[in-house]
PDB file of N, CA, C and O in Angstrom, chain B, residues numbered from 101:
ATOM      1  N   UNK B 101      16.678  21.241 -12.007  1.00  0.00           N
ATOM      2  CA  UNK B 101      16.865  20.460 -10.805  1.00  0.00           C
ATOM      3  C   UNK B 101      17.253  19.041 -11.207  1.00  0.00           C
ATOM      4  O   UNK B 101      16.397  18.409 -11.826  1.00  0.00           O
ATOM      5  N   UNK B 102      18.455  18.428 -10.938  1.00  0.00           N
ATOM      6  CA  UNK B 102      18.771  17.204 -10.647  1.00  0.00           C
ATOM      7  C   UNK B 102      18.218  16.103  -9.726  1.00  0.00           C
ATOM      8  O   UNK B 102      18.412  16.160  -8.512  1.00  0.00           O
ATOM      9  N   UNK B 103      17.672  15.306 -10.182  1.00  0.00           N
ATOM     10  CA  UNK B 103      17.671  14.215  -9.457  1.00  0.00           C
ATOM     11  C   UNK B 103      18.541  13.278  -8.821  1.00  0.00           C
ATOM     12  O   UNK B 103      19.241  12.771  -9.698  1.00  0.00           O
ATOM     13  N   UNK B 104      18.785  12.869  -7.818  1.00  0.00           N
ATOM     14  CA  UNK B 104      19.594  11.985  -7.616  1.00  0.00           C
ATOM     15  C   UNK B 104      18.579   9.827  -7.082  1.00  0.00           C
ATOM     16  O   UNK B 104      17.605   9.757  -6.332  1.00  0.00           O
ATOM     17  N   UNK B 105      18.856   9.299  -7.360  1.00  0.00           N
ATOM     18  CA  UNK B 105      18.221   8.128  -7.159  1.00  0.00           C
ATOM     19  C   UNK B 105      19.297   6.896  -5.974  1.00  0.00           C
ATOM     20  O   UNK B 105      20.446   6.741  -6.386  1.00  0.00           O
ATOM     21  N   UNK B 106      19.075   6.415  -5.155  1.00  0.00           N
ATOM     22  CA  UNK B 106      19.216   5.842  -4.207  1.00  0.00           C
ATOM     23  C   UNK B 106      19.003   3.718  -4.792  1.00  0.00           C
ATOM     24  O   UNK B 106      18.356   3.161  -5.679  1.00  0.00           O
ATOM     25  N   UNK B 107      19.615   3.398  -4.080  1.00  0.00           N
ATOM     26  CA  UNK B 107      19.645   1.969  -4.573  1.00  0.00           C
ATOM     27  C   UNK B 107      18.226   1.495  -4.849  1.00  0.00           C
ATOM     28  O   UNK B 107      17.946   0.980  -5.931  1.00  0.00           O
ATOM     29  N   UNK B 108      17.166   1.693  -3.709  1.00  0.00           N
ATOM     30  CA  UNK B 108      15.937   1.474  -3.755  1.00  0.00           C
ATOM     31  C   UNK B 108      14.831   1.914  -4.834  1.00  0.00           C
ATOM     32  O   UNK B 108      13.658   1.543  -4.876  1.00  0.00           O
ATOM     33  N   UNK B 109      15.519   2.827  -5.721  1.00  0.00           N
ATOM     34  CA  UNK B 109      14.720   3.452  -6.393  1.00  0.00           C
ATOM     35  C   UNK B 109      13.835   4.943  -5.975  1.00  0.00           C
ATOM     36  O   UNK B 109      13.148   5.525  -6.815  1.00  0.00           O
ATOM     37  N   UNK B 110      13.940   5.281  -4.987  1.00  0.00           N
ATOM     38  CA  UNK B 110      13.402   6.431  -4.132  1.00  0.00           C
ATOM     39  C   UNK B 110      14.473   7.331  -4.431  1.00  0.00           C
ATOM     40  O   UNK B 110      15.607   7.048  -4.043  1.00  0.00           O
ATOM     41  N   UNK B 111      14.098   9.105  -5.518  1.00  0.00           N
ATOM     42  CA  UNK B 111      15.068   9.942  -5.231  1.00  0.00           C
ATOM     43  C   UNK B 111      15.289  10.102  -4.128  1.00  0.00           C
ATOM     44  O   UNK B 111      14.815   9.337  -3.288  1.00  0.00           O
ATOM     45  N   UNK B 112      16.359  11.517  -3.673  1.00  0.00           N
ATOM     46  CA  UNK B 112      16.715  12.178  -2.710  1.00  0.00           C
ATOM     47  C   UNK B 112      15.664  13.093  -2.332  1.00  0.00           C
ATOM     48  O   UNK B 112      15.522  13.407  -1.151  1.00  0.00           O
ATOM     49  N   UNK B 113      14.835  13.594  -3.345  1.00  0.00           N
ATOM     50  CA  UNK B 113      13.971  14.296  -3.143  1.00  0.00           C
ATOM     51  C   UNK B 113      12.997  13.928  -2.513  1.00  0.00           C
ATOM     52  O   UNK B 113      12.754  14.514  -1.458  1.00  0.00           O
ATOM     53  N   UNK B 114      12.428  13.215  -2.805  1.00  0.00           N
ATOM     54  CA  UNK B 114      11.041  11.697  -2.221  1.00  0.00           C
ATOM     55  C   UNK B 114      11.509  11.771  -0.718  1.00  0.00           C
ATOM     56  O   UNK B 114      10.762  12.339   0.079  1.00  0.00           O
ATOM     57  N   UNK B 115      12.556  11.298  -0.334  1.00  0.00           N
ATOM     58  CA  UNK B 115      13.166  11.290   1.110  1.00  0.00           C
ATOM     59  C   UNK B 115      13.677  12.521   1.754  1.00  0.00           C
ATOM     60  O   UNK B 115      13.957  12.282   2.929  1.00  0.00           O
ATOM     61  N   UNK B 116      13.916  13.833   1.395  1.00  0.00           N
ATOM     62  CA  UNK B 116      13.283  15.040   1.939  1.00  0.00           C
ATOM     63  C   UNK B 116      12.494  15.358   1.925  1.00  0.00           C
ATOM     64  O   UNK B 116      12.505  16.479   2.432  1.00  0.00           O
ATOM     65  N   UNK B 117      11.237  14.973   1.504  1.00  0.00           N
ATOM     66  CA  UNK B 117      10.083  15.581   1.446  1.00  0.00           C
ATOM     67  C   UNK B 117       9.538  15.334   2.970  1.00  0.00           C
ATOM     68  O   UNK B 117      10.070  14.417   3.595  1.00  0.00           O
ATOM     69  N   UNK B 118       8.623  16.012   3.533  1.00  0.00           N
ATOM     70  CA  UNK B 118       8.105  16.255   4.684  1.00  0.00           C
ATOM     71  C   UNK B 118       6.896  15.520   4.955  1.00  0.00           C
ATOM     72  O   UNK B 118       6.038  16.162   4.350  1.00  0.00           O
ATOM     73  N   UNK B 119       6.345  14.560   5.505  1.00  0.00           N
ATOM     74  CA  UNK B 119       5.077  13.494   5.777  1.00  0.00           C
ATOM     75  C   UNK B 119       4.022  14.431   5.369  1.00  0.00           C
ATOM     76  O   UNK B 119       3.916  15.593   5.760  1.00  0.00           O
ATOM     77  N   UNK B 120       3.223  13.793   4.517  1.00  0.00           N
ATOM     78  CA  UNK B 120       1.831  14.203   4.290  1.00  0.00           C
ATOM     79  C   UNK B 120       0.905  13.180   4.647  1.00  0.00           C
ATOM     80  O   UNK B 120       1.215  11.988   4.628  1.00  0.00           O
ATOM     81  N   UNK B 121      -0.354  13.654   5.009  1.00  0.00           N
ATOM     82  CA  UNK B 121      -1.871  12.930   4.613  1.00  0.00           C
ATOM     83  C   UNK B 121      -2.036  12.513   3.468  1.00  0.00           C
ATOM     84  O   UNK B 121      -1.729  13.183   2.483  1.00  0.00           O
ATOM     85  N   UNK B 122      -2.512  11.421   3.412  1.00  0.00           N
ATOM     86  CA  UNK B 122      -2.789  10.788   2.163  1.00  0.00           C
ATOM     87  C   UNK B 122      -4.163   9.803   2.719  1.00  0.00           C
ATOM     88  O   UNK B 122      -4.522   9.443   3.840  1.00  0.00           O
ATOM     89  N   UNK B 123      -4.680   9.594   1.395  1.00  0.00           N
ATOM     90  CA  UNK B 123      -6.242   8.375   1.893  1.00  0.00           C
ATOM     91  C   UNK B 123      -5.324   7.159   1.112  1.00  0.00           C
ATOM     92  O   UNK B 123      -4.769   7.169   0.013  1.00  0.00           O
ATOM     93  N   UNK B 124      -5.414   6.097   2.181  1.00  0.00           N
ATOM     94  CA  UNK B 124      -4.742   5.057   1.923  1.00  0.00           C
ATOM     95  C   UNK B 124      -5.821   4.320   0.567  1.00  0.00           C
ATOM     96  O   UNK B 124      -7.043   4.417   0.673  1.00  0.00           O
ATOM     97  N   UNK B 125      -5.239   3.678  -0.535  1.00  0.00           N
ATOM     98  CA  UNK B 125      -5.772   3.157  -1.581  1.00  0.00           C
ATOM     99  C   UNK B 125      -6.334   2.097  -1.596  1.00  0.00           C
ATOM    100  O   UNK B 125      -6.772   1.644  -2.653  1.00  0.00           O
ATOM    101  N   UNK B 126      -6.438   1.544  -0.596  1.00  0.00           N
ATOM    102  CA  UNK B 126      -7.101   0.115  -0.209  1.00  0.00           C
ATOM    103  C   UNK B 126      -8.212   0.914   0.622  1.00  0.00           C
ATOM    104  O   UNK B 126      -9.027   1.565  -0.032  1.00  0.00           O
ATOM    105  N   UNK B 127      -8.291   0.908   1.885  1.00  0.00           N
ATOM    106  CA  UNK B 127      -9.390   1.385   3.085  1.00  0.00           C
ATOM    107  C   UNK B 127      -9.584   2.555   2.785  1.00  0.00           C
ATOM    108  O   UNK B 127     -10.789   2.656   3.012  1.00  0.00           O
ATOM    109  N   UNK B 128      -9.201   3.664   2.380  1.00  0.00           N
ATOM    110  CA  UNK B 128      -9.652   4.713   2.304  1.00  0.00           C
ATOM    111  C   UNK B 128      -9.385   5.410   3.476  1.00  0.00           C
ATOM    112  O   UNK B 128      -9.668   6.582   3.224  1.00  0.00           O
ATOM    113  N   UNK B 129      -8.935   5.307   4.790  1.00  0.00           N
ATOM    114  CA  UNK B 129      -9.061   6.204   5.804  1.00  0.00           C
ATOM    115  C   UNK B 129      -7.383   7.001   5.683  1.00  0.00           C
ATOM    116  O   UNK B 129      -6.530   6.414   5.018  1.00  0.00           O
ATOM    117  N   UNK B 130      -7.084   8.142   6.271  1.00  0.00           N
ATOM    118  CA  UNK B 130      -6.193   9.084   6.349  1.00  0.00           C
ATOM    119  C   UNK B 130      -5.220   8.586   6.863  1.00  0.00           C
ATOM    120  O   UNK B 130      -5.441   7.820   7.801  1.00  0.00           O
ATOM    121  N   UNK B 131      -4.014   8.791   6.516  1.00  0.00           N
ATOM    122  CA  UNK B 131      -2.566   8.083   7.116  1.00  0.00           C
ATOM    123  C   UNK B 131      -1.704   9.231   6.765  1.00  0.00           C
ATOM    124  O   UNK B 131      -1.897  10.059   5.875  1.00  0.00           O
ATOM    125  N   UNK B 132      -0.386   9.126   7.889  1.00  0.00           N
ATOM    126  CA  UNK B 132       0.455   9.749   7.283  1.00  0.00           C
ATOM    127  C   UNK B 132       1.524   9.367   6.212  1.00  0.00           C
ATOM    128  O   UNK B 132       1.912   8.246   6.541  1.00  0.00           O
ATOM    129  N   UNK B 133       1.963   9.630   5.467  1.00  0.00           N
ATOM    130  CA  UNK B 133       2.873   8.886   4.439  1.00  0.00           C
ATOM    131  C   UNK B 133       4.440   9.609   4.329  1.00  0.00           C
ATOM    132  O   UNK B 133       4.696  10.751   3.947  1.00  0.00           O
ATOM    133  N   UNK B 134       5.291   8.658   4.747  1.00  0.00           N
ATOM    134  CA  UNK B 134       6.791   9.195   4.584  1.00  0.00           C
ATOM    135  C   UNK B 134       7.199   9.532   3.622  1.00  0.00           C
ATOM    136  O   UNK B 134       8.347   9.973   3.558  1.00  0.00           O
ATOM    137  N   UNK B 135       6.350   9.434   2.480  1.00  0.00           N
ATOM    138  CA  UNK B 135       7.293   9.484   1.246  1.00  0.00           C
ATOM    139  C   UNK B 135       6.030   9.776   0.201  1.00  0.00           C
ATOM    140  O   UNK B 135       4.883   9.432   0.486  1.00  0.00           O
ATOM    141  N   UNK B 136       6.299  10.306  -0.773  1.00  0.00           N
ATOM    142  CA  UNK B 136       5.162  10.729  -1.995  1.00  0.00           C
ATOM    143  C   UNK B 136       4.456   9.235  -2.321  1.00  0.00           C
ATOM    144  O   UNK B 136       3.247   9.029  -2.428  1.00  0.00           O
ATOM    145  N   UNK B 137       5.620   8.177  -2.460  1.00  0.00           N
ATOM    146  CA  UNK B 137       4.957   6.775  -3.179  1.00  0.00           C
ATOM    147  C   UNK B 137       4.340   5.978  -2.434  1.00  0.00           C
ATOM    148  O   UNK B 137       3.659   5.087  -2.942  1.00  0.00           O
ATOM    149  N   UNK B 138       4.484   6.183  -0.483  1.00  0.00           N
ATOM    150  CA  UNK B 138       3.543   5.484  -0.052  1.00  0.00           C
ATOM    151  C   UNK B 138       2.371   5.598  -0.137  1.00  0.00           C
ATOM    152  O   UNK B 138       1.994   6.747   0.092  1.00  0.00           O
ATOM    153  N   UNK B 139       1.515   4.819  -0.398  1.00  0.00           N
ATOM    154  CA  UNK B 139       0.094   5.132  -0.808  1.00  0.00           C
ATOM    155  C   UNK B 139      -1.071   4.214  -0.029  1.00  0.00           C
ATOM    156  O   UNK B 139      -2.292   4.262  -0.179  1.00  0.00           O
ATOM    157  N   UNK B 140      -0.001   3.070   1.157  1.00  0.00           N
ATOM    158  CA  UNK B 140      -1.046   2.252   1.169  1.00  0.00           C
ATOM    159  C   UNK B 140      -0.819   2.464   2.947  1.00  0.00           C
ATOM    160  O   UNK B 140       0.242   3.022   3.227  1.00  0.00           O
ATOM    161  N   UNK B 141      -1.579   2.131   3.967  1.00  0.00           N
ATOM    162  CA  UNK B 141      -1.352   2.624   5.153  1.00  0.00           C
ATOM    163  C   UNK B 141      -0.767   1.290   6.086  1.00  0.00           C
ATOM    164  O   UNK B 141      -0.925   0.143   5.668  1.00  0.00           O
ATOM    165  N   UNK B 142      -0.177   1.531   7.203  1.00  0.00           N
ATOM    166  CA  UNK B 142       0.521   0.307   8.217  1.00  0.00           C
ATOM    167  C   UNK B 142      -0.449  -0.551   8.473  1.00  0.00           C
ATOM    168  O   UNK B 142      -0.242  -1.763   8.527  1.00  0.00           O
ATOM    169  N   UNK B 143      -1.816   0.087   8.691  1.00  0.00           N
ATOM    170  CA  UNK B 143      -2.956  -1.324   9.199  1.00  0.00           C
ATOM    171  C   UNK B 143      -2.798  -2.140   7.694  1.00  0.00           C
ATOM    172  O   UNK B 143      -2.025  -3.094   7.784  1.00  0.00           O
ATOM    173  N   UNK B 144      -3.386  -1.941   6.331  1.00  0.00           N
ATOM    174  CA  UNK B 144      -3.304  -2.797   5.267  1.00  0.00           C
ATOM    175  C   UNK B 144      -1.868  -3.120   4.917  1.00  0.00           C
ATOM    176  O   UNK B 144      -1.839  -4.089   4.159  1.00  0.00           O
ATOM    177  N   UNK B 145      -0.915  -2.745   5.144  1.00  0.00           N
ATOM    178  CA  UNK B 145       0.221  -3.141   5.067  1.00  0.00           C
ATOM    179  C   UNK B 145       0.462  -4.607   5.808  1.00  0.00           C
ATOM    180  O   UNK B 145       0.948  -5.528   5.151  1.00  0.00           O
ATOM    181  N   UNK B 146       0.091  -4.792   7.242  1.00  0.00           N
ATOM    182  CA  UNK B 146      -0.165  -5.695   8.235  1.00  0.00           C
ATOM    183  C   UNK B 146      -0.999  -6.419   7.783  1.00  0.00           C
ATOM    184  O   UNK B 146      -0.732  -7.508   8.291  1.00  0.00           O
ATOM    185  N   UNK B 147      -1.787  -6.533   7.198  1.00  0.00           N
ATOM    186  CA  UNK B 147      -3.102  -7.498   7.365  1.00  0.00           C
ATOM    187  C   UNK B 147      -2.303  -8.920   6.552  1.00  0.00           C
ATOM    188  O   UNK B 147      -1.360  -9.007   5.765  1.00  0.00           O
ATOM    189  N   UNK B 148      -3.247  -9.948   7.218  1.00  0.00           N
ATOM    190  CA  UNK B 148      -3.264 -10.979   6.483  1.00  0.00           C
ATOM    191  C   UNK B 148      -3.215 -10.907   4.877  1.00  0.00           C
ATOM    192  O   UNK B 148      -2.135 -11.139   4.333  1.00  0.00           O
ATOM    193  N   UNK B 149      -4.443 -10.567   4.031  1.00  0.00           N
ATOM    194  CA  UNK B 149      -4.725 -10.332   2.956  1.00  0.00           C
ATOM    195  C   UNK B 149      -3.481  -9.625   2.504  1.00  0.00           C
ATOM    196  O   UNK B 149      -2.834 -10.396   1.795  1.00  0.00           O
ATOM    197  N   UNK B 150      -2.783  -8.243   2.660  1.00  0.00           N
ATOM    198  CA  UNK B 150      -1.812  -7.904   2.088  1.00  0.00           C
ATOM    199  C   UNK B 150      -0.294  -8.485   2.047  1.00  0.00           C
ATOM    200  O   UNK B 150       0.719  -8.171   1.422  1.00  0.00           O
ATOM    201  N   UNK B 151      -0.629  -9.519   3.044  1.00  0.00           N
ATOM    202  CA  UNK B 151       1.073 -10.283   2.751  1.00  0.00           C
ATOM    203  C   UNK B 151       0.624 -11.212   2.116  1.00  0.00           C
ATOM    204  O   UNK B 151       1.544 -11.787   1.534  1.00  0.00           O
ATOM    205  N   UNK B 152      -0.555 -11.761   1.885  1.00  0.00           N
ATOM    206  CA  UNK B 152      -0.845 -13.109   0.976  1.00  0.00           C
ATOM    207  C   UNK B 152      -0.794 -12.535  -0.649  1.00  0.00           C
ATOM    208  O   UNK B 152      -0.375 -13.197  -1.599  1.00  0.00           O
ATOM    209  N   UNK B 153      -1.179 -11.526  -0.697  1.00  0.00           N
ATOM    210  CA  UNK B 153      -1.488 -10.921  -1.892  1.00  0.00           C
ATOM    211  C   UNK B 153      -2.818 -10.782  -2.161  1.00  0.00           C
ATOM    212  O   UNK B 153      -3.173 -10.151  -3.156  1.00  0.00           O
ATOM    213  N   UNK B 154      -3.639 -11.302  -1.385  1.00  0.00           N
ATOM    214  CA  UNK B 154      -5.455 -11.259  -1.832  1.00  0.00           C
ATOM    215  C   UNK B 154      -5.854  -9.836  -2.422  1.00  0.00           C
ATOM    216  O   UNK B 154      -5.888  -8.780  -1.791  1.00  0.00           O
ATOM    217  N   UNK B 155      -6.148 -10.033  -3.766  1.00  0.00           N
ATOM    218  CA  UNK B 155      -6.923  -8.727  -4.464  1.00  0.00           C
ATOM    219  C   UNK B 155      -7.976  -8.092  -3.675  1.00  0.00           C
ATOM    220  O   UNK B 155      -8.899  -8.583  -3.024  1.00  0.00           O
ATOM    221  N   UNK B 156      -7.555  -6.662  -3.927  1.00  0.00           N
ATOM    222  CA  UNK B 156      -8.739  -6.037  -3.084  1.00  0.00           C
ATOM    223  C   UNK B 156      -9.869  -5.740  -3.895  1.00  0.00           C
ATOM    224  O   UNK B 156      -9.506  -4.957  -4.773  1.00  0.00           O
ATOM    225  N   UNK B 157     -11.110  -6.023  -3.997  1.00  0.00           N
ATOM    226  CA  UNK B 157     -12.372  -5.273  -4.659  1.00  0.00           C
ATOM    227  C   UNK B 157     -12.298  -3.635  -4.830  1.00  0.00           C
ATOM    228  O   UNK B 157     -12.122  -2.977  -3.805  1.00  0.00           O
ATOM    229  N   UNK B 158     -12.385  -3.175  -5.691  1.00  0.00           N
ATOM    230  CA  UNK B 158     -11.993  -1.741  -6.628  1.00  0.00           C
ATOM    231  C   UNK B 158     -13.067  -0.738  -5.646  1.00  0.00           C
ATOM    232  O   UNK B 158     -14.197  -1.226  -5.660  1.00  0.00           O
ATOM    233  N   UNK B 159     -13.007   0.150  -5.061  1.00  0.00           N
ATOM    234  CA  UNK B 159     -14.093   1.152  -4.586  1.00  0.00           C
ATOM    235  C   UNK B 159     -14.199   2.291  -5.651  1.00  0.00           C
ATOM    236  O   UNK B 159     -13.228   2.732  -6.265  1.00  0.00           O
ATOM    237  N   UNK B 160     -15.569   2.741  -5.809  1.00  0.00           N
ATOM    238  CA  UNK B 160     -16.057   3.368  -6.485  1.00  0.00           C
ATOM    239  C   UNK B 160     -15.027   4.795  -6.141  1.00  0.00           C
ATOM    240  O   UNK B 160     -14.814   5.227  -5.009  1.00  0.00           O
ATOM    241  N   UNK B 161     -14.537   5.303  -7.280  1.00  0.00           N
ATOM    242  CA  UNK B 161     -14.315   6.329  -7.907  1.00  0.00           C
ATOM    243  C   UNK B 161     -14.919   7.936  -6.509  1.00  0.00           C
ATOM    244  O   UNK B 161     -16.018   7.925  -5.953  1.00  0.00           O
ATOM    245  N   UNK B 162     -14.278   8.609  -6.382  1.00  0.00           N
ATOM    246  CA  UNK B 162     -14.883   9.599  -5.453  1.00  0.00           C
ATOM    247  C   UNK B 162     -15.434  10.967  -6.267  1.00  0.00           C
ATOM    248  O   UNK B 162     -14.996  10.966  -7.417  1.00  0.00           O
ATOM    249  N   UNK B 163     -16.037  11.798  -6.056  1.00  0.00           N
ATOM    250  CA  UNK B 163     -16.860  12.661  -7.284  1.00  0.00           C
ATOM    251  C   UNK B 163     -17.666  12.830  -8.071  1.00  0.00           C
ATOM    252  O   UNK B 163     -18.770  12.821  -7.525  1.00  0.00           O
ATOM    253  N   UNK B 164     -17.740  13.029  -9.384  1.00  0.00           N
ATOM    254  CA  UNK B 164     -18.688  13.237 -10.208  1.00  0.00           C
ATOM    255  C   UNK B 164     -18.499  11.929 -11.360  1.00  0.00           C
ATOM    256  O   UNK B 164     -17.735  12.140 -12.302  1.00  0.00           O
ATOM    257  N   UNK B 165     -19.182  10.625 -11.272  1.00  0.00           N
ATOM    258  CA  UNK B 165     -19.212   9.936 -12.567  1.00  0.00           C
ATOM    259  C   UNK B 165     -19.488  10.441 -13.731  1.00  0.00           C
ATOM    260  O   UNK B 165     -20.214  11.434 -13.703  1.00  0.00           O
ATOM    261  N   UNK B 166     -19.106  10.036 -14.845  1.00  0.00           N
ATOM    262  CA  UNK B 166     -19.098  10.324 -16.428  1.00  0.00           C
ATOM    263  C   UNK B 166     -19.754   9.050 -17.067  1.00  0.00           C
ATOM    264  O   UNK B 166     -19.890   8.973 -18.288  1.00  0.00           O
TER     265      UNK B 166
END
């Protein structure tokens, strides 16, 4: 399978792909995501803090610690 890549950096593939659920990486709550690489959701996208750049505090790991 060929890839093809787009000015943005997003294959062709990435942009056929079909919206999934994803847990946004900041808040944690369920979003849909257009694309495999979105990862972060429209509310933290919006916020104050994410257009300033303010670091977010790391949330604990989900599962079994080591």
């Amino acid at each position: 399978m060929t890839l093809s890549w787009r000015d943005d950096g997003v294959t062709e593939q990435e942009v056929a792909a079909p919206p999934k659920q994803r847990q946004c990486l900041r808040c944690r709550t369920l979003f849909e995501s257009a694309w495999s690489g979105e990862r972060i959701c429209t509310r933290c996208k919006g916020s104050h803090a994410w257009r300033q750049g303010t670091p977010v505090r790391s949330h604990p790991a989900s599962g079994n610690s080591r």
